[in-house]
C-alpha positions as CSV (number, residue, x, y, z in Angstrom):
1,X,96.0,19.8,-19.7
2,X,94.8,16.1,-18.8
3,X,91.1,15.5,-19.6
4,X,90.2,12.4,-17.8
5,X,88.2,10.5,-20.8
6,X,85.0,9.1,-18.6
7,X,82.6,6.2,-20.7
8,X,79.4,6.8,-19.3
9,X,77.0,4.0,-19.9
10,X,73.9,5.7,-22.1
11,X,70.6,6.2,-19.5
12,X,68.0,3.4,-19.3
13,X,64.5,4.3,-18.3
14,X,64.1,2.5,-15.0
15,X,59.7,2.9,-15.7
16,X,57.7,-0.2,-16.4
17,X,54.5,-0.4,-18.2
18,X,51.2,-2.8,-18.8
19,X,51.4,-5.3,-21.4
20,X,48.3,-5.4,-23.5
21,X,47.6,-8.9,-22.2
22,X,48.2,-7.5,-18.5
23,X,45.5,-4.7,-18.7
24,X,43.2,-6.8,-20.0
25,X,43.2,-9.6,-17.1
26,X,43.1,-6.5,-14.8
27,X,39.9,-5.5,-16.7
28,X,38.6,-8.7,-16.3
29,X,39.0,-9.2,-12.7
30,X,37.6,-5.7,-11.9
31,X,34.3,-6.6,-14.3
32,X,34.1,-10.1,-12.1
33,X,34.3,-8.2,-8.9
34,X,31.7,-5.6,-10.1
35,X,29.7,-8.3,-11.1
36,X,29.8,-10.3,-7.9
37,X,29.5,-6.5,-5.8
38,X,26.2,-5.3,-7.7
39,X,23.7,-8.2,-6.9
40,X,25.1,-7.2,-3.0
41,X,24.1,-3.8,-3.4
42,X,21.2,-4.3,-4.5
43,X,19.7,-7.2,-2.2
44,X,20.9,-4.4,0.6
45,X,18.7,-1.9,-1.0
46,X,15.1,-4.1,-1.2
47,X,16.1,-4.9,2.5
48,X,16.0,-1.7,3.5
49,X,12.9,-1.0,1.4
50,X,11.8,-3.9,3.0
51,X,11.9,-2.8,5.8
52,X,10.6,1.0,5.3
53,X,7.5,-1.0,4.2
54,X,7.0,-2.7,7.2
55,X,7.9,0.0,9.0
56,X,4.9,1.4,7.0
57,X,2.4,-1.0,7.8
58,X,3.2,-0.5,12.1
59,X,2.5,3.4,11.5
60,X,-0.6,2.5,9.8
61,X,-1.4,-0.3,12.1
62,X,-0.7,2.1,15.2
63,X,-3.1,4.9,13.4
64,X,-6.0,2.4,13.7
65,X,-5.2,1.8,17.2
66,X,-5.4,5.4,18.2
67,X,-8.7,5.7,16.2
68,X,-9.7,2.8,18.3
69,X,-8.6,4.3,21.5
70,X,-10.6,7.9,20.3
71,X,-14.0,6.3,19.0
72,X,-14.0,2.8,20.3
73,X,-14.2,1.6,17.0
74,X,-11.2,1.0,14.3
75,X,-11.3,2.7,10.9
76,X,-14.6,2.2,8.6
77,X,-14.0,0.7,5.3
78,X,-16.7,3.8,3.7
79,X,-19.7,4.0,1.4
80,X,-18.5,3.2,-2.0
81,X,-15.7,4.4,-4.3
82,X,-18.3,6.7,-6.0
83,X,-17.9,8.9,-2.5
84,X,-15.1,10.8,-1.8
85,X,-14.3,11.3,2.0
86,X,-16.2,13.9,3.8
87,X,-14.3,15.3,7.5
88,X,-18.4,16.9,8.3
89,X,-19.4,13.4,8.2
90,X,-16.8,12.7,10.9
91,X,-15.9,8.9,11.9
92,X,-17.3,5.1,11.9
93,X,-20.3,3.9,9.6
94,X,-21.1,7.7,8.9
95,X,-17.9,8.3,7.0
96,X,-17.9,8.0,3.3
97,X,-14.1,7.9,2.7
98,X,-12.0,5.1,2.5
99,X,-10.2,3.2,5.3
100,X,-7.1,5.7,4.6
101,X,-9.2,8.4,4.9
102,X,-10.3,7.7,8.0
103,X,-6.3,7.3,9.3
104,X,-5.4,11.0,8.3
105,X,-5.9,12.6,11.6
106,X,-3.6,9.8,13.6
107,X,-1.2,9.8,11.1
108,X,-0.2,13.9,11.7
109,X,-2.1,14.5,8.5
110,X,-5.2,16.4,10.0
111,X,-4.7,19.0,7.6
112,X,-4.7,16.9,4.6
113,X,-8.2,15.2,6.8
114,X,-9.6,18.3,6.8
115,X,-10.0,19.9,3.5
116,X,-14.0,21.1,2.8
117,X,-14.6,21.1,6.4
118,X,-17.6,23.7,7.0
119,X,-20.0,22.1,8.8
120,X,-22.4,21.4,6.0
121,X,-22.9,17.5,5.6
122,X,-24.1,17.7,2.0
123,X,-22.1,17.0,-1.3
124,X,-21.5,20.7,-2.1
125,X,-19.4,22.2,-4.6
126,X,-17.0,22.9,-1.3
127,X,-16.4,19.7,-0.9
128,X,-16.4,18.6,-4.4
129,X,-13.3,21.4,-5.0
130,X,-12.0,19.8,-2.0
131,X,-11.6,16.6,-2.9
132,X,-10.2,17.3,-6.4
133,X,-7.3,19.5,-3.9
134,X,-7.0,16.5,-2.0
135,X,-6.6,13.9,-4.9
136,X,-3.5,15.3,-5.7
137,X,-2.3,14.6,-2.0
138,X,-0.9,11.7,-0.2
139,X,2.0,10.9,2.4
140,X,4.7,8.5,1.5
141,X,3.8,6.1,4.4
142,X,0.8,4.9,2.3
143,X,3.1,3.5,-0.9
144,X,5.5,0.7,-0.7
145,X,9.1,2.3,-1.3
146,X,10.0,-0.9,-4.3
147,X,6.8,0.3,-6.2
148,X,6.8,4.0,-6.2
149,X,6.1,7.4,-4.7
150,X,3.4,9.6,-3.2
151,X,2.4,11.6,-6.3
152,X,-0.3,11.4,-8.5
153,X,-0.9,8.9,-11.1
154,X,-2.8,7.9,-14.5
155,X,-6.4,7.1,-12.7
156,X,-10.0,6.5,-13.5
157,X,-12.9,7.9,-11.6
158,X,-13.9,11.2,-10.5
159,X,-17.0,12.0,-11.1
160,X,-18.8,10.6,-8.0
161,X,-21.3,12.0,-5.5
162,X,-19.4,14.6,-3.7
163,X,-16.0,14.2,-6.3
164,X,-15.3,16.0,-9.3
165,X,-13.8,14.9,-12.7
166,X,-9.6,14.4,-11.2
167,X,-7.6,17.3,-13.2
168,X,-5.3,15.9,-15.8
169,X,-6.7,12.4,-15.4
170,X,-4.6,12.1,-12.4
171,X,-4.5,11.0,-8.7
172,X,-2.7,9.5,-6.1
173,X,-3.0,5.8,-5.1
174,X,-2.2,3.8,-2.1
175,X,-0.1,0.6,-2.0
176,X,-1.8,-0.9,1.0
177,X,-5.0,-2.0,1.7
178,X,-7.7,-3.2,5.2
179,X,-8.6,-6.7,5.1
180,X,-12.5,-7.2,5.0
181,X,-12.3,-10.7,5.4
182,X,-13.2,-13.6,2.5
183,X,-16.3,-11.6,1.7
184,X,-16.9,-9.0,-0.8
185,X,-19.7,-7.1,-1.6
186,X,-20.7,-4.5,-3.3
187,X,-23.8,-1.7,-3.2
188,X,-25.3,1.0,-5.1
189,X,-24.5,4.1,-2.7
190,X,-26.4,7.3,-5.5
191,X,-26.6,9.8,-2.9
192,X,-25.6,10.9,1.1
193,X,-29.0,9.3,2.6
194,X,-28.2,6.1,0.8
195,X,-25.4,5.7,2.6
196,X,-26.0,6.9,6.3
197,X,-28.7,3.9,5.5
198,X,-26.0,1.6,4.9
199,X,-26.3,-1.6,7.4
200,X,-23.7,-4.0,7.2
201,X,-26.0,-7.0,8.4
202,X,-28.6,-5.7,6.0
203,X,-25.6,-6.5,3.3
204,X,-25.3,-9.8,4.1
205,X,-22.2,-9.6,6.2
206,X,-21.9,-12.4,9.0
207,X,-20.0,-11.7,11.8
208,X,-17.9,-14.6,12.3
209,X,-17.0,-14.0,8.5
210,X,-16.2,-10.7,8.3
211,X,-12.6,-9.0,8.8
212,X,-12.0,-5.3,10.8
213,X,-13.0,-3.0,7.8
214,X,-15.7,-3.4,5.1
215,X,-18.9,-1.4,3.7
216,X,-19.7,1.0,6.4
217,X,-17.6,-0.9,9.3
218,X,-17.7,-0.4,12.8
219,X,-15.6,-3.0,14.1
220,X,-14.5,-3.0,17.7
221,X,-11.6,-4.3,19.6
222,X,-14.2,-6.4,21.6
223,X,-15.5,-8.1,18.0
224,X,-12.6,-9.8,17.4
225,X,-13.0,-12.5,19.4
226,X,-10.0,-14.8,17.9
227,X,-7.6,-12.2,19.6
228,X,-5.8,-9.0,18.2
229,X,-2.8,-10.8,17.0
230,X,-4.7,-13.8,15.4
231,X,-6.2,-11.2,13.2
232,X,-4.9,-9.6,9.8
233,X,-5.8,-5.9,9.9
234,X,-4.0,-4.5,6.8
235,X,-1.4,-5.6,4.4
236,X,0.0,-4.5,1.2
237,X,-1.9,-5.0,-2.0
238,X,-1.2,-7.4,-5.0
239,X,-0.3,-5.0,-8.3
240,X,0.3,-5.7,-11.8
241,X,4.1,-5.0,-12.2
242,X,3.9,-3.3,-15.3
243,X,1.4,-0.9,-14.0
244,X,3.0,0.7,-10.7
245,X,3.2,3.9,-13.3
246,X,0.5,4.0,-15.4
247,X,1.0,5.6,-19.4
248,X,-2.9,6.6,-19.7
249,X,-6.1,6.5,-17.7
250,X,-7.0,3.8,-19.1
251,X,-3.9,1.6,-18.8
252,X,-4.5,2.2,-15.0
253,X,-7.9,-0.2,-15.2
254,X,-7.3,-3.5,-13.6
255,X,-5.4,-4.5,-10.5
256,X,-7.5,-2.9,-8.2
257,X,-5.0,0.4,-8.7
258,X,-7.5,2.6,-10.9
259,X,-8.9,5.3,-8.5
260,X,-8.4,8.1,-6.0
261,X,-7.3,6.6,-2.2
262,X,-9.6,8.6,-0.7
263,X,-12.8,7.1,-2.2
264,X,-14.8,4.8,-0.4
265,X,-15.2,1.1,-0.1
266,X,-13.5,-0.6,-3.2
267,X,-10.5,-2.8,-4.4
268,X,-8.7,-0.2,-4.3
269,X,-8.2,0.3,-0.6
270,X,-9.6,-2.8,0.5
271,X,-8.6,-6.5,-0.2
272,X,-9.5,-10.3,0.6
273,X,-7.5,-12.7,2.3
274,X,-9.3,-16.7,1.9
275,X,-8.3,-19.7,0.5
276,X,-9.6,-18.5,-3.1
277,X,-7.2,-15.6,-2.3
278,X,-4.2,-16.9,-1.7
279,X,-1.1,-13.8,-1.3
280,X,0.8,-13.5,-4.3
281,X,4.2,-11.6,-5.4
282,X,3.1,-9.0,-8.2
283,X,3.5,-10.2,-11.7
284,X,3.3,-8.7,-15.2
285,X,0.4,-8.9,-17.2
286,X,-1.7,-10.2,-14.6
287,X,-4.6,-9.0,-12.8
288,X,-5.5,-10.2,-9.6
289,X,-7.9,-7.3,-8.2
290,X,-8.7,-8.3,-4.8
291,X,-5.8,-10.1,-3.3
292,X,-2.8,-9.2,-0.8
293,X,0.5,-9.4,-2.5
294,X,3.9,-8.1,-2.8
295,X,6.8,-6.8,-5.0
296,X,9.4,-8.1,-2.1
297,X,10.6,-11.4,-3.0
298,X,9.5,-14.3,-0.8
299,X,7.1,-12.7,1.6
300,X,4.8,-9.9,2.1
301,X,4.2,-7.7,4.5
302,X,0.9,-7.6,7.0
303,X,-0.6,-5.5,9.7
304,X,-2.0,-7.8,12.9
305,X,-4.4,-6.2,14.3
306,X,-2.7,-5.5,18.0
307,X,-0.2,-3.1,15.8
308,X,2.1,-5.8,15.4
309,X,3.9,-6.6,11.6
310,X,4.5,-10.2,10.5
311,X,6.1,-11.4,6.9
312,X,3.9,-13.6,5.6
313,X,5.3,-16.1,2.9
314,X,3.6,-16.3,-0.7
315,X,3.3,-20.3,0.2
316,X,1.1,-20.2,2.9
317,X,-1.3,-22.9,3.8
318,X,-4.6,-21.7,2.8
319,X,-6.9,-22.6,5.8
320,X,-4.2,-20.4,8.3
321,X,-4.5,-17.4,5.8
322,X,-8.4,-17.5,6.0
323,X,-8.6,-18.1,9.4
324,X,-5.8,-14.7,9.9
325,X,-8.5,-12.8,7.7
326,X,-11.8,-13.6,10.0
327,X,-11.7,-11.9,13.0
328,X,-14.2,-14.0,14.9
329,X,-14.4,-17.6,13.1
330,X,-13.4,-19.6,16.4
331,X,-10.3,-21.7,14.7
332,X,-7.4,-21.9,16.4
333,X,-4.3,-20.3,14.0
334,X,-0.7,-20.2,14.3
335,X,1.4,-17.7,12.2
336,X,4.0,-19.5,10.3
């Protein structure tokens, strides 16, 4: 029998494989590309929160119109923050909650508006358990979406006319404030007839120097006589940067961030715009309690008063940011 006697050539693995030098370049170039990718994703992201701010500021800024168009009047700055809003004391100079306060019914929030509603205008324990239910309350329209949500927070206060002692320390802050102008003044509100006998001129408020929302406000369309869209209605509030989330009650202190939203007149939900009071981009360690600022980078965000939004840079001139924050002053402005 004849075998044929084949050679066969032994098998080679046809596979290749990565060099150690190979899978390290490859490494390299994917770190570079992450590194040049994440800055991206992240300027997209404070865009769109941005944005949701501003979009923010127009729902507020349309609120106040509708509470305009219902009580010819737009939203009252309240008493003090020693008062706690009060839905039996209804709208305007008579109100003693905050300028927030007064926007819950036009923002779909009557609910929230009408906790301790019985038709007792006295600070009774109703409305004292009331407004403890209602510190612990918000809507996510009234914090800026780079700073933080609508839950409560470290806080001081409590304890005021018609509030009691906030549970746990804690309660919910706003992000955004009314502009009252380049004045600020403060009174000693102890009790309900104190301040239904609140009188803004008796203050020491002048018209032409006022903005739309201070101590027991009733500002009308008609008052601000250097036009709707001259006029700074709202905007969001300068905060320490270290103290968006407060570790205690009393790391909360400063800023103008240490109370309840829904108490009256204060720092809190209120805040100067004049040359003294220049915007500013929030900052760690540093406490600037009554001016308009920002965590967005380059501008902040403001309210007109015609519902309109405009981005206002950090770097304005100081005379057109004054004259934006009186209502009635007489100088001609141009919004840069």
């Amino acid at each position: 029998m004849c075998q044929n006697n084949i050679l066969r050539k032994p098998r080679t693995d046809s596979r290749f494989a990565f060099t150690l030098v190979e899978l390290l370049v490859v490494i390299a170039i994917i770190g570079m590309l992450v590194g040049l990718l994440l800055p991206a994703v992240q300027q997209a992201r404070e865009a769109a929160r941005t944005m949701q701010c501003s979009n923010h500021l127009k729902q507020m800024g349309l609120a106040s119109l509708n509470h305009e168009s219902s009580n010819r009047i737009l939203p009252s700055g309240g008493w003090l923050y020693s008062v706690d809003g009060d839905p039996d004391m209804g709208f305007g100079a008579k109100q003693p909650g905050s300028w927030h306060f007064n926007l819950l019914p036009f923002l779909e929030a009557n609910a929230l508006w009408q906790l301790g509603l019985d038709g007792n205008k006295v600070a009774d324990q109703n409305i004292k358990n009331a407004n403890e239910t209602r510190s612990k309350m918000s809507l996510p329209l009234f914090n800026c979406p780079s700073r933080r949500a609508a839950v409560p927070y470290y806080a001081r206060g409590g304890d005021g006319i018609n509030s009691t002692t906030y549970l746990n320390n804690m309660a919910v802050k706003g992000d955004y404030g009314g502009c009252t102008g380049t004045q600020w003044l403060y009174v000693s509100v102890g009790s309900y007839q104190a301040g239904l006998e609140l009188s803004p001129t008796k203050l020491g408020y002048k018209p032409a120097e006022s903005g739309v929302a201070f101590v027991a406000s009733e500002v009308t369309i008609g008052e601000i006589r250097d036009g709707t869209s001259n006029t700074f209605l709202c905007g969001e509030k300068y905060l320490r940067a270290d103290r968006y989330m407060p570790s205690s009650s009393a790391d909360s202190y400063g800023g103008g961030d240490d109370r309840c939203i829904w108490q009256g007149f204060d720092n809190d939900t209120l805040r100067r715009a004049g040359k003294e009071y220049l915007p500013q981009q929030d900052r760690i360690g540093v406490d600037l309690d009554y001016y308009f600022g920002g965590p967005h980078a380059g501008a902040l965000g403001m309210g007109m008063a015609d519902g309109s939004i405009q981005r206002i840079s950090y770097s304005i001139d100081g005379e057109t940011w004054q004259n934006l924050a009186n209502r009635a002053d007489g100088n001609a402005v141009t919004i840069p």
